[in-house]
mmCIF entry with sequence, helices, sheets and N, C-alpha, C, O atoms, coordinates in Angstrom:
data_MODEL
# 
_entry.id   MODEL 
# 
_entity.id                         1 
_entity.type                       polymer 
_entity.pdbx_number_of_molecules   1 
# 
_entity_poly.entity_id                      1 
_entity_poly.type                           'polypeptide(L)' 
_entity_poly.nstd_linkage                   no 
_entity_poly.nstd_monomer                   no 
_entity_poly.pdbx_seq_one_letter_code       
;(UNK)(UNK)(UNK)(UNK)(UNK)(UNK)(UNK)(UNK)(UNK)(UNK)(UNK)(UNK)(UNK)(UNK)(UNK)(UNK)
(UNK)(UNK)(UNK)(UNK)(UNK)(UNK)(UNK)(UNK)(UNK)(UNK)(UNK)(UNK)(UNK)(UNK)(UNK)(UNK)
(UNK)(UNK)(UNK)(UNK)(UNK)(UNK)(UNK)(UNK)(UNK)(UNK)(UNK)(UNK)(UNK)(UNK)(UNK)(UNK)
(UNK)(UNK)
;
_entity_poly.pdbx_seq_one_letter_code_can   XXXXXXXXXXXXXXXXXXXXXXXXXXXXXXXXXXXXXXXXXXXXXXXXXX 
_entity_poly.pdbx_strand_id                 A 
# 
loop_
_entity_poly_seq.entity_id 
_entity_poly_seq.num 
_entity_poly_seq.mon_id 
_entity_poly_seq.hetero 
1 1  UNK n 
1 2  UNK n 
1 3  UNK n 
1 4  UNK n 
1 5  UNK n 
1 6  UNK n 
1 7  UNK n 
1 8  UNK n 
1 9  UNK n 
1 10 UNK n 
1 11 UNK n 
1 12 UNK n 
1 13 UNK n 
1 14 UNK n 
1 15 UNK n 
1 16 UNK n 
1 17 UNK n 
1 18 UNK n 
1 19 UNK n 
1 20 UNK n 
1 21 UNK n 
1 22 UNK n 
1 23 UNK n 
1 24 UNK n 
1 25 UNK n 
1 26 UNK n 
1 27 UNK n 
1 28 UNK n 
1 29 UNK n 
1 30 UNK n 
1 31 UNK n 
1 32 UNK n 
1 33 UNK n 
1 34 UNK n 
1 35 UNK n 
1 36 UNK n 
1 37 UNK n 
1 38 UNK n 
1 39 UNK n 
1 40 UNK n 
1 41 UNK n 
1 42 UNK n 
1 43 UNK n 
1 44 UNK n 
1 45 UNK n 
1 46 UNK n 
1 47 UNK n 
1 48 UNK n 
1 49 UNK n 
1 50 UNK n 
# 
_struct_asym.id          A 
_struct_asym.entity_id   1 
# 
loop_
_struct_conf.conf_type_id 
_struct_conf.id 
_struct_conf.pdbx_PDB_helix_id 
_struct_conf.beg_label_comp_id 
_struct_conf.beg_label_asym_id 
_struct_conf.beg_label_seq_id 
_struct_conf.pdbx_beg_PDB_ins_code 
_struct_conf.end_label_comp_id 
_struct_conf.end_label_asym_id 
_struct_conf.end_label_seq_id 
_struct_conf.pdbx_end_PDB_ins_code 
_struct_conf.beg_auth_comp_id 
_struct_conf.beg_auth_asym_id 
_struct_conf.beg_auth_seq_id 
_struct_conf.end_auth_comp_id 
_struct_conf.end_auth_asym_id 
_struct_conf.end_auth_seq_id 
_struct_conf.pdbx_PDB_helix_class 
_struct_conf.details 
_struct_conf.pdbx_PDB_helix_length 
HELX_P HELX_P1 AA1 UNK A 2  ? UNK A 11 ? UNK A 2  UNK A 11 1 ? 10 
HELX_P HELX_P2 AA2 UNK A 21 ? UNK A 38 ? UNK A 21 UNK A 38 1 ? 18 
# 
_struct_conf_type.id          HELX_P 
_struct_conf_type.criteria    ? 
_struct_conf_type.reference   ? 
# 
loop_
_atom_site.group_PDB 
_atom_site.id 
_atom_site.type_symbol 
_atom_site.label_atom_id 
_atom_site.label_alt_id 
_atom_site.label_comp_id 
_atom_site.label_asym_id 
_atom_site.label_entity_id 
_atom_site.label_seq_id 
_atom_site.pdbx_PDB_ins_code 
_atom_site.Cartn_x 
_atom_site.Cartn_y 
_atom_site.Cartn_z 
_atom_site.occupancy 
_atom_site.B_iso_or_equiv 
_atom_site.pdbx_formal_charge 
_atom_site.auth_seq_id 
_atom_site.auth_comp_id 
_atom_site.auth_asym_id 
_atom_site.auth_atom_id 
_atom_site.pdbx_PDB_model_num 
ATOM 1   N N  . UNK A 1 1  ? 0.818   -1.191  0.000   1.00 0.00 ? 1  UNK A N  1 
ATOM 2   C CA . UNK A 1 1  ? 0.000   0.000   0.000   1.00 0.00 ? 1  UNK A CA 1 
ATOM 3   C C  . UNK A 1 1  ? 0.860   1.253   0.000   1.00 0.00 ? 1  UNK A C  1 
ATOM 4   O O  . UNK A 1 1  ? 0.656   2.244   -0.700  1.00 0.00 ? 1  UNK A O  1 
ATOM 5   N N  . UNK A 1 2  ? 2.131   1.039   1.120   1.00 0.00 ? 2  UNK A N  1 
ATOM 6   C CA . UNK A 1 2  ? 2.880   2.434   0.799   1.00 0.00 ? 2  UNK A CA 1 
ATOM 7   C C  . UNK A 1 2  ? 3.196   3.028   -0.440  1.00 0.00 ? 2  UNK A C  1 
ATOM 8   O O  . UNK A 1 2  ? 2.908   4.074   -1.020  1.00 0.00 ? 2  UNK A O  1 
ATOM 9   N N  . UNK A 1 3  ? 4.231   1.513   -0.771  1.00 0.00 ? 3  UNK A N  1 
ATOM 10  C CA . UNK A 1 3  ? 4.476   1.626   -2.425  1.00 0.00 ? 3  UNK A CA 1 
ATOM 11  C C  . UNK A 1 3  ? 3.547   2.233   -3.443  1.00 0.00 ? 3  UNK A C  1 
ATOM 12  O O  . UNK A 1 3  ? 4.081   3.229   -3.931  1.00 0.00 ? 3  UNK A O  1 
ATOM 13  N N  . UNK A 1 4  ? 2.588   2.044   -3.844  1.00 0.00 ? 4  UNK A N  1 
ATOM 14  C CA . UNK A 1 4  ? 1.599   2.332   -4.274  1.00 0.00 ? 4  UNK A CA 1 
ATOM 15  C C  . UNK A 1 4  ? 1.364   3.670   -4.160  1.00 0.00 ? 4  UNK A C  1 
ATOM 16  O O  . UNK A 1 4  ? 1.404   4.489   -5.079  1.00 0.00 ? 4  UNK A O  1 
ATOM 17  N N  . UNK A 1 5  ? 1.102   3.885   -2.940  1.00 0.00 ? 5  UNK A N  1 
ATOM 18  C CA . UNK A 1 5  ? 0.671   5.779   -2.322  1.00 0.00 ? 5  UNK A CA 1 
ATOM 19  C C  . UNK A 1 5  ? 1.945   6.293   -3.171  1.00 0.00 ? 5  UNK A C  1 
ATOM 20  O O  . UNK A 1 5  ? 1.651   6.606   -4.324  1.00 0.00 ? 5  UNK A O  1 
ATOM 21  N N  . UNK A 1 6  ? 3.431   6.452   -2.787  1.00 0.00 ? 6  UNK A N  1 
ATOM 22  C CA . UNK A 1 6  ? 3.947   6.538   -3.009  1.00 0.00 ? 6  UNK A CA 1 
ATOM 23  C C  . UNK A 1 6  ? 4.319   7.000   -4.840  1.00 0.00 ? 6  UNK A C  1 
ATOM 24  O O  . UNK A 1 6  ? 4.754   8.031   -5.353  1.00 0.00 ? 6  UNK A O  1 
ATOM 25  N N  . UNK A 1 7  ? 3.883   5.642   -5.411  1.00 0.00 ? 7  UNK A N  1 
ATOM 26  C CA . UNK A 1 7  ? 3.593   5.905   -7.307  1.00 0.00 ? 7  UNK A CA 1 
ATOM 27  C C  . UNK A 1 7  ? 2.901   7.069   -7.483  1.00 0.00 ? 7  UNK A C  1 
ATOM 28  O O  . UNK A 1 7  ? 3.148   7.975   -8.279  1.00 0.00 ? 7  UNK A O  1 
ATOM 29  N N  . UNK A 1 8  ? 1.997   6.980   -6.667  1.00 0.00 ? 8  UNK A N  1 
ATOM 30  C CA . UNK A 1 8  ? 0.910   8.044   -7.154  1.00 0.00 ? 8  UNK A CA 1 
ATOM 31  C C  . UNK A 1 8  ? 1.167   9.381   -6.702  1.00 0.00 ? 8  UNK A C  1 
ATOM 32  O O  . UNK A 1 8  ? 0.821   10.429  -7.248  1.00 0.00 ? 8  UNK A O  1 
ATOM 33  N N  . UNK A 1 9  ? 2.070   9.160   -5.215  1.00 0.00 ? 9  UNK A N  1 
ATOM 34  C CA . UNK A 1 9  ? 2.303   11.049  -5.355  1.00 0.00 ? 9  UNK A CA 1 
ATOM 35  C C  . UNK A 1 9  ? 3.636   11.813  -6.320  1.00 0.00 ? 9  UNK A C  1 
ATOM 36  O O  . UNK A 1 9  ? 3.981   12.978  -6.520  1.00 0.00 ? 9  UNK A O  1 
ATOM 37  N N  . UNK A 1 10 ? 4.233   10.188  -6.851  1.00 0.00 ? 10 UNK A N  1 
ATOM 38  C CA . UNK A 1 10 ? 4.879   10.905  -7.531  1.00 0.00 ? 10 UNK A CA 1 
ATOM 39  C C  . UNK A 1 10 ? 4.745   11.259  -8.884  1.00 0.00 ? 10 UNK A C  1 
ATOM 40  O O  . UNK A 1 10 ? 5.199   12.280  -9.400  1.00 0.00 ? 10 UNK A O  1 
ATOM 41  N N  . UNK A 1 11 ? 4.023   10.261  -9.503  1.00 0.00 ? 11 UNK A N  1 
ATOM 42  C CA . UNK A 1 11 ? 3.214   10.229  -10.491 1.00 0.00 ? 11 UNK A CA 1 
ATOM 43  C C  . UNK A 1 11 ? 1.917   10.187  -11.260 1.00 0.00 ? 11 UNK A C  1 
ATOM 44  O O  . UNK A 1 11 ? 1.639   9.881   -12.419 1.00 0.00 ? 11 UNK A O  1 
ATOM 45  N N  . UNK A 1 12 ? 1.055   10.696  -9.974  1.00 0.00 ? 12 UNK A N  1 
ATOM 46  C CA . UNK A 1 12 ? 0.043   10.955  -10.509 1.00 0.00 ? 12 UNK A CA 1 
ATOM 47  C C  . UNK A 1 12 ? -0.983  9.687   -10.613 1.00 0.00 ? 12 UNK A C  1 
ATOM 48  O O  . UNK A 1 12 ? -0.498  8.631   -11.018 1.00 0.00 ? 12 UNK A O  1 
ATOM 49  N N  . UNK A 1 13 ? -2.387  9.724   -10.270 1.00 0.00 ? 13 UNK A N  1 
ATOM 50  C CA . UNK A 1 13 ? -3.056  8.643   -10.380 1.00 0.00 ? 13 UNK A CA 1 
ATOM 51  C C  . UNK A 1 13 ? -3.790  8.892   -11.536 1.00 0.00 ? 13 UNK A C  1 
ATOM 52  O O  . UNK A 1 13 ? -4.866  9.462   -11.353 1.00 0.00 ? 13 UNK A O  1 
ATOM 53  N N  . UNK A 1 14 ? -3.409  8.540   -12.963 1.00 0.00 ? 14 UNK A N  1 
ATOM 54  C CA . UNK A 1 14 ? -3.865  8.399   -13.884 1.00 0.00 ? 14 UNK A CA 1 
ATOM 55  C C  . UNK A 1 14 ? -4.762  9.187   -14.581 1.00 0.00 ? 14 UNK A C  1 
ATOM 56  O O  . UNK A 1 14 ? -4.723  9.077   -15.807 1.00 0.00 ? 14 UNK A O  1 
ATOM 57  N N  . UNK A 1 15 ? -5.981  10.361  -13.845 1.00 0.00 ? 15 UNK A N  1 
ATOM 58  C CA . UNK A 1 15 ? -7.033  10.928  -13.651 1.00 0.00 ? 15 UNK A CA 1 
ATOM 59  C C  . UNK A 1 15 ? -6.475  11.942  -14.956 1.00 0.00 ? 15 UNK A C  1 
ATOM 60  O O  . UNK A 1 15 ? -7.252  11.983  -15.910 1.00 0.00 ? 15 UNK A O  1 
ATOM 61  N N  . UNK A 1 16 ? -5.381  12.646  -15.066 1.00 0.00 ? 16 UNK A N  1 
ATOM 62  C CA . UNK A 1 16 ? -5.286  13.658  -15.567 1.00 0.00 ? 16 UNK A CA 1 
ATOM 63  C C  . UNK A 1 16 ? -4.158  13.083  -17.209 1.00 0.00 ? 16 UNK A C  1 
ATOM 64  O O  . UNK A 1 16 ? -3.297  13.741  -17.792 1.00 0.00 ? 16 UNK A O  1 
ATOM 65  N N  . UNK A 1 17 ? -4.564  11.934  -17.447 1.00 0.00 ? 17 UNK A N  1 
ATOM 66  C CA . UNK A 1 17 ? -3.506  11.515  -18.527 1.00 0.00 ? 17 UNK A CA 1 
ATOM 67  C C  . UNK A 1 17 ? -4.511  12.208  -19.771 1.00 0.00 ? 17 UNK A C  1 
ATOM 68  O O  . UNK A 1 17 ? -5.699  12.441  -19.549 1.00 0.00 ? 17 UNK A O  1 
ATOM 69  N N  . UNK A 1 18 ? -4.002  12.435  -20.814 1.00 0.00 ? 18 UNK A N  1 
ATOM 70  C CA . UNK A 1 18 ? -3.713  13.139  -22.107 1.00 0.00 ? 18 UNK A CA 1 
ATOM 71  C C  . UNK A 1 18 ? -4.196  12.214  -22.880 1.00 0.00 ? 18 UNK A C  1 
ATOM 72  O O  . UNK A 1 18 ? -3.567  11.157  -22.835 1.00 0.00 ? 18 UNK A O  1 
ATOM 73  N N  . UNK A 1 19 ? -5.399  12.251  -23.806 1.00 0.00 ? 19 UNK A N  1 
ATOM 74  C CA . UNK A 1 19 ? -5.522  11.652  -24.907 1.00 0.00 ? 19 UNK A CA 1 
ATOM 75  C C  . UNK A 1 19 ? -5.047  11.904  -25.858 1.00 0.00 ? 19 UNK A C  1 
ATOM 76  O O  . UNK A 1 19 ? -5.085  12.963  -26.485 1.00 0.00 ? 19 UNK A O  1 
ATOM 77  N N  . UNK A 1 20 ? -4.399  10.694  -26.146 1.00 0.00 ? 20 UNK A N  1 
ATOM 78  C CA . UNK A 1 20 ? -2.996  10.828  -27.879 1.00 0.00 ? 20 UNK A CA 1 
ATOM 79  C C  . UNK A 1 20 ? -3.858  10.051  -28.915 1.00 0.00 ? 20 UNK A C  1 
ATOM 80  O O  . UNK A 1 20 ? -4.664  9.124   -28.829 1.00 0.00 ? 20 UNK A O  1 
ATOM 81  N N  . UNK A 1 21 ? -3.434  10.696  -29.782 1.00 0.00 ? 21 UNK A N  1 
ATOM 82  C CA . UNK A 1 21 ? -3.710  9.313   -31.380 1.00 0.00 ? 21 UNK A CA 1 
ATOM 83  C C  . UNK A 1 21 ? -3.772  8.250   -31.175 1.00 0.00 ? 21 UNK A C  1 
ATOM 84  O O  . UNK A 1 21 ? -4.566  7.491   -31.732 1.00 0.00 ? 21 UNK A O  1 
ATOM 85  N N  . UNK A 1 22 ? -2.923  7.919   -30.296 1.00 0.00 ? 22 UNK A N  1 
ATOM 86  C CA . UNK A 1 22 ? -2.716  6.235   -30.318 1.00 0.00 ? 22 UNK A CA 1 
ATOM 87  C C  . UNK A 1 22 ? -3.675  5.553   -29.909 1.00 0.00 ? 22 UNK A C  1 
ATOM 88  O O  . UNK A 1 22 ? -4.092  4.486   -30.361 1.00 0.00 ? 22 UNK A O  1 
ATOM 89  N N  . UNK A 1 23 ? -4.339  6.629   -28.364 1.00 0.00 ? 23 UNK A N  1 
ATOM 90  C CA . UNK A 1 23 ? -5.576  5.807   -27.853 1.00 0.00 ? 23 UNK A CA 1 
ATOM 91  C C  . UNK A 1 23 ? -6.834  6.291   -28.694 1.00 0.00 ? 23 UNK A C  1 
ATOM 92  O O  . UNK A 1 23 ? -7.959  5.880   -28.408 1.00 0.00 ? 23 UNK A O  1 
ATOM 93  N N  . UNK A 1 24 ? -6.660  6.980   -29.507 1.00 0.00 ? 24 UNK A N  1 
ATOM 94  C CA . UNK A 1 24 ? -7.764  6.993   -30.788 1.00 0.00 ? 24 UNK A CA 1 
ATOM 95  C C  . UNK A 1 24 ? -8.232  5.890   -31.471 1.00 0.00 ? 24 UNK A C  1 
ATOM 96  O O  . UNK A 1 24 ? -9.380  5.449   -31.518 1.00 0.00 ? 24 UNK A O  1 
ATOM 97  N N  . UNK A 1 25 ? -6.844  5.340   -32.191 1.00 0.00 ? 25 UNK A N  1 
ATOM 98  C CA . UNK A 1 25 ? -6.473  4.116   -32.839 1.00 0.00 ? 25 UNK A CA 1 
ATOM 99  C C  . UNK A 1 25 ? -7.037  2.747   -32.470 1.00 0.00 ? 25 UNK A C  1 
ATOM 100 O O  . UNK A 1 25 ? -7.747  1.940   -33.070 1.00 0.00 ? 25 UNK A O  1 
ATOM 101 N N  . UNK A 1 26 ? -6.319  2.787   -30.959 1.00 0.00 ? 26 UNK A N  1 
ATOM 102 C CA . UNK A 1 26 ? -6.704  1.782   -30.253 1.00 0.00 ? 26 UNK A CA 1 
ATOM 103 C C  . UNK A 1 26 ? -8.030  1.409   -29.959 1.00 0.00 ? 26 UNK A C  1 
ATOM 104 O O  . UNK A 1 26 ? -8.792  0.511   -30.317 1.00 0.00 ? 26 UNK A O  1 
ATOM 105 N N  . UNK A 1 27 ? -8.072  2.427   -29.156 1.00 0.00 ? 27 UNK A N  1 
ATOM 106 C CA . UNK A 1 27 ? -10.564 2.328   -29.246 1.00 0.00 ? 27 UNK A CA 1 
ATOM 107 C C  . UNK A 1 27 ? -10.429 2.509   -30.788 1.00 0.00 ? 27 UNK A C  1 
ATOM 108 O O  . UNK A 1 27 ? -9.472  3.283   -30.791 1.00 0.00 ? 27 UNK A O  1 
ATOM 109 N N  . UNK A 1 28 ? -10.614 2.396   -31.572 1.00 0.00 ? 28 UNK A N  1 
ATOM 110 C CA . UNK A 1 28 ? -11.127 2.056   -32.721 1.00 0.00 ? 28 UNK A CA 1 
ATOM 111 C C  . UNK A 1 28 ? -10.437 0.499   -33.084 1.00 0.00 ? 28 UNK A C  1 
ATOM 112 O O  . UNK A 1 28 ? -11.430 -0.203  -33.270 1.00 0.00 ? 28 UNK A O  1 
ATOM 113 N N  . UNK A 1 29 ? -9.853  0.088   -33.173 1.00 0.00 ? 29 UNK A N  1 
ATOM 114 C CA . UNK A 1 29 ? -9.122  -0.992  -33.074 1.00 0.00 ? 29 UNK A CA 1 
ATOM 115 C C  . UNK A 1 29 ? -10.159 -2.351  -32.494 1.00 0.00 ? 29 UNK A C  1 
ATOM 116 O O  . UNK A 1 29 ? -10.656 -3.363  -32.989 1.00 0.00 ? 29 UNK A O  1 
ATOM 117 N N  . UNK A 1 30 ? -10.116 -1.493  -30.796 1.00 0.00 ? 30 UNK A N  1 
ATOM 118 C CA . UNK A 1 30 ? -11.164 -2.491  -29.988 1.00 0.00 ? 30 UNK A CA 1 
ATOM 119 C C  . UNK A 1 30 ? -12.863 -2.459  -30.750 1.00 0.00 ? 30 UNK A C  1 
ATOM 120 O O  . UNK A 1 30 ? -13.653 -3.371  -30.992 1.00 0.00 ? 30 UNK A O  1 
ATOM 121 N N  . UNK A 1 31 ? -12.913 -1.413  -30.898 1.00 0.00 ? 31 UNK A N  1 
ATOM 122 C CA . UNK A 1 31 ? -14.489 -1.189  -31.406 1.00 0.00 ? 31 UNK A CA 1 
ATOM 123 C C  . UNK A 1 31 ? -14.567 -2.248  -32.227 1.00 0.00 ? 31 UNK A C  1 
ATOM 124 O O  . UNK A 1 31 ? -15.328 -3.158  -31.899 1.00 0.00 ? 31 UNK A O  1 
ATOM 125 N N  . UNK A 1 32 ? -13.566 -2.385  -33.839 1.00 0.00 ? 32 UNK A N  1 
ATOM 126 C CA . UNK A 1 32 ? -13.697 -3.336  -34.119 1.00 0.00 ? 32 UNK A CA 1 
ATOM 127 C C  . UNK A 1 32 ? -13.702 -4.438  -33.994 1.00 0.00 ? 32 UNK A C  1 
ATOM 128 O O  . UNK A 1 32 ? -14.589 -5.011  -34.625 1.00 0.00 ? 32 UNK A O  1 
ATOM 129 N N  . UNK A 1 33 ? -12.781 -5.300  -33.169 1.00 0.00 ? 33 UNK A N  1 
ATOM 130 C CA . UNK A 1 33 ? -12.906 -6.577  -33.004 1.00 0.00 ? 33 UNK A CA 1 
ATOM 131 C C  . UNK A 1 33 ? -13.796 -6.712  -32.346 1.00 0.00 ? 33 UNK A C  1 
ATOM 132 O O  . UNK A 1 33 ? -14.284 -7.808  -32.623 1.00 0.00 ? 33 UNK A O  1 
ATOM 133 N N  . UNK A 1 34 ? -14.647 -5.970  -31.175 1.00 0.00 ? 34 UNK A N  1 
ATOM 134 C CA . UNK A 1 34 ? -15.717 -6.135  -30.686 1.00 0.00 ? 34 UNK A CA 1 
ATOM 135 C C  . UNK A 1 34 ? -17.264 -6.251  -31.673 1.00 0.00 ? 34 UNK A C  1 
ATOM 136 O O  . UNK A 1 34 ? -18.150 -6.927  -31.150 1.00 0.00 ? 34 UNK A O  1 
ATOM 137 N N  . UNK A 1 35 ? -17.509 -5.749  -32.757 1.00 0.00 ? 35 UNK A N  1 
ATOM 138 C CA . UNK A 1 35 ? -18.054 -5.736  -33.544 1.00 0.00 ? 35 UNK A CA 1 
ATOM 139 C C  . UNK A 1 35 ? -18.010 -6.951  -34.385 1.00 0.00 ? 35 UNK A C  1 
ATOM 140 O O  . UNK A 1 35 ? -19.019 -7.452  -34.881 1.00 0.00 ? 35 UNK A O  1 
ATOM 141 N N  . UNK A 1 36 ? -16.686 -7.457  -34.544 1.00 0.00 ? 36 UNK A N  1 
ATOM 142 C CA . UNK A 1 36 ? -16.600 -8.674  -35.229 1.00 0.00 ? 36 UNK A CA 1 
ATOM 143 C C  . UNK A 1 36 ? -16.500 -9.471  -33.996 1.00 0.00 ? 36 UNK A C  1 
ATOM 144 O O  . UNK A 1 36 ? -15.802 -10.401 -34.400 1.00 0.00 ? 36 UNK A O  1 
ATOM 145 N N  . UNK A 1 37 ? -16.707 -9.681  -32.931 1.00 0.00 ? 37 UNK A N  1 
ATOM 146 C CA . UNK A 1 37 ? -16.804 -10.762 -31.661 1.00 0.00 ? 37 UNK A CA 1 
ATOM 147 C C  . UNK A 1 37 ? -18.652 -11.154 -31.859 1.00 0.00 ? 37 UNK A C  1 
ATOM 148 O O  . UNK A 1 37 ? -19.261 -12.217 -31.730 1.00 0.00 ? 37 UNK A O  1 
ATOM 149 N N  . UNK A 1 38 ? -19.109 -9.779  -32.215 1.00 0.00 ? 38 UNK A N  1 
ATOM 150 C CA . UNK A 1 38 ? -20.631 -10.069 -32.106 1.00 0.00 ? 38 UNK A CA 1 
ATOM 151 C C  . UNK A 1 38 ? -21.512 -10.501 -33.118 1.00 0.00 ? 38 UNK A C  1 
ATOM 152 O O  . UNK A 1 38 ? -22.654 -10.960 -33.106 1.00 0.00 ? 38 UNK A O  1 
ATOM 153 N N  . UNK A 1 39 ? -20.342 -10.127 -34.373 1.00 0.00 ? 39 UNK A N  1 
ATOM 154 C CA . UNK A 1 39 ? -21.064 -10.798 -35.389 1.00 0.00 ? 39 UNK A CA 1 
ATOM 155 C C  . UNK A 1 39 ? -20.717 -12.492 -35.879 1.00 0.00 ? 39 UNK A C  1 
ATOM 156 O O  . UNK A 1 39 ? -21.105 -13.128 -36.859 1.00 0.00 ? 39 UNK A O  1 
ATOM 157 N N  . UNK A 1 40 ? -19.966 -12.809 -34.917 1.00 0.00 ? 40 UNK A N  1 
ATOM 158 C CA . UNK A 1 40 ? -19.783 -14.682 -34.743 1.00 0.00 ? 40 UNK A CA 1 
ATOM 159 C C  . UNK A 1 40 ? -20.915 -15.165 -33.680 1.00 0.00 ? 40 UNK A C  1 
ATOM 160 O O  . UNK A 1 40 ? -21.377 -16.292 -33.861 1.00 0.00 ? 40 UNK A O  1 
ATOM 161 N N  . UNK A 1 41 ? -21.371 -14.436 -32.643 1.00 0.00 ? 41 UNK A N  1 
ATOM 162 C CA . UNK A 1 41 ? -22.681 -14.666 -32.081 1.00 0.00 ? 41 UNK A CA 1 
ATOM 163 C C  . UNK A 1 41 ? -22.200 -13.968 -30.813 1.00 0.00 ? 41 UNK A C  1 
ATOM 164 O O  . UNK A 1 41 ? -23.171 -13.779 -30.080 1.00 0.00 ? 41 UNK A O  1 
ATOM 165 N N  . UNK A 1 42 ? -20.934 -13.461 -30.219 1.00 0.00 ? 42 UNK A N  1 
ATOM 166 C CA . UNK A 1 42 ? -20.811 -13.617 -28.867 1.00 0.00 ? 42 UNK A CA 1 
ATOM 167 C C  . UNK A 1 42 ? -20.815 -14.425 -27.867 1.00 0.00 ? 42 UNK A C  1 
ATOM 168 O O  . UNK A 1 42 ? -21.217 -14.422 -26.703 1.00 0.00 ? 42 UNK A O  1 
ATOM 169 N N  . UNK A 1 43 ? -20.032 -15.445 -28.903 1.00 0.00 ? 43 UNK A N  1 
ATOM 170 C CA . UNK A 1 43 ? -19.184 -16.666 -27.960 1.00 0.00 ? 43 UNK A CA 1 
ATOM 171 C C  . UNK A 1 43 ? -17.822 -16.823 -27.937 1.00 0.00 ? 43 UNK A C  1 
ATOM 172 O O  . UNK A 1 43 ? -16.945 -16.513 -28.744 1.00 0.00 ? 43 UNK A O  1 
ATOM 173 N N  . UNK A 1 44 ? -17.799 -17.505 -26.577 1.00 0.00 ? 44 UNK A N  1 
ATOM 174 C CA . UNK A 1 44 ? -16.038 -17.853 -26.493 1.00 0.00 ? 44 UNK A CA 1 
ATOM 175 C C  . UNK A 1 44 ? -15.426 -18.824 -27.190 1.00 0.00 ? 44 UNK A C  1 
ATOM 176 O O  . UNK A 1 44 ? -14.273 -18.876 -27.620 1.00 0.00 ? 44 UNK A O  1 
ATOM 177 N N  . UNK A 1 45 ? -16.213 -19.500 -27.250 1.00 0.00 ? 45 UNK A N  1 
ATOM 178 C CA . UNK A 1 45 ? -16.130 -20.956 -27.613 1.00 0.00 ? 45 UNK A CA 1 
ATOM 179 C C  . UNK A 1 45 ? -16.637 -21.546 -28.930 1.00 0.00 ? 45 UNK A C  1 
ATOM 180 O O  . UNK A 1 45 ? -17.756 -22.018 -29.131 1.00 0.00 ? 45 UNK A O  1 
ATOM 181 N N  . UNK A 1 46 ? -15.652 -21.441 -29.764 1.00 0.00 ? 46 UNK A N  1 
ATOM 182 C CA . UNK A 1 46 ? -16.913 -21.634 -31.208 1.00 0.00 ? 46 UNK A CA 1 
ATOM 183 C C  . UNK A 1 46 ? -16.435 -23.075 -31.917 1.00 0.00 ? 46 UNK A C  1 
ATOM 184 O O  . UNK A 1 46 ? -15.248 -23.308 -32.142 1.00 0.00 ? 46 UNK A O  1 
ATOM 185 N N  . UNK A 1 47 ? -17.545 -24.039 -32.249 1.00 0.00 ? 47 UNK A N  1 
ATOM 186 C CA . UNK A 1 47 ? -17.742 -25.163 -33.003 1.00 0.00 ? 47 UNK A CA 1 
ATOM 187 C C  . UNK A 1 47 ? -16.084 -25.305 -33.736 1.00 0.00 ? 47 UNK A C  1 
ATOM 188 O O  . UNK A 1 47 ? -15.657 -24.519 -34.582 1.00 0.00 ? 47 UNK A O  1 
ATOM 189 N N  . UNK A 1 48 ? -15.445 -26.289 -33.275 1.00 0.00 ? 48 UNK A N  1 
ATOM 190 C CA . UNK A 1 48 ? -14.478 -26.885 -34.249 1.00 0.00 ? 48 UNK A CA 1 
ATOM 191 C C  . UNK A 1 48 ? -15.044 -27.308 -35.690 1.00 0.00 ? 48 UNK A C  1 
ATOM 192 O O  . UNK A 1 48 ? -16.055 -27.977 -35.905 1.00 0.00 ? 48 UNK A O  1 
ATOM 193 N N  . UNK A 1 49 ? -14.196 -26.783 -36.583 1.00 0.00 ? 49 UNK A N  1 
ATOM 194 C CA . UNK A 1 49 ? -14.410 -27.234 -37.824 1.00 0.00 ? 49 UNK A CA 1 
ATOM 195 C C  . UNK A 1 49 ? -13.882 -28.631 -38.459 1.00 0.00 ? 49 UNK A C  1 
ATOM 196 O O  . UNK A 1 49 ? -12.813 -29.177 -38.186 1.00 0.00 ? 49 UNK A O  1 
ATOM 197 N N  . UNK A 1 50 ? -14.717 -29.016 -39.226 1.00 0.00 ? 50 UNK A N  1 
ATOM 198 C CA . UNK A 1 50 ? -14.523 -30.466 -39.580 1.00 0.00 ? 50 UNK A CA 1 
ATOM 199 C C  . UNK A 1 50 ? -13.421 -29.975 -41.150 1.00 0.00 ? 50 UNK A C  1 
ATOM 200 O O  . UNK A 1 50 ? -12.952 -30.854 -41.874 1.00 0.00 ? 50 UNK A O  1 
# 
């Protein structure tokens, strides 16, 4: 727990980080494969193919 406290007063607990391109990219990235997760049905587990 100190450790921890510690990260954060020196660096900040995350709250005030900067959206870059990259995490643009990325959520779009996820959007898609999530989109294609749902259009297989939204399973984990899908039928082995013969």
């Amino acid at each position: 727990m100190k450790i921890s406290q510690k990260i954060r007063d020196e660096h900040g607990d995350g709250s005030s980080a900067v959206d870059t391109e990259f995490d643009a990219e990325a959520r779009a990235g996820m959007q898609a494969k999530s989109e294609e997760f749902a259009a297989q049905g939204n399973r984990v587990y899908l039928p082995l193919a013969d």
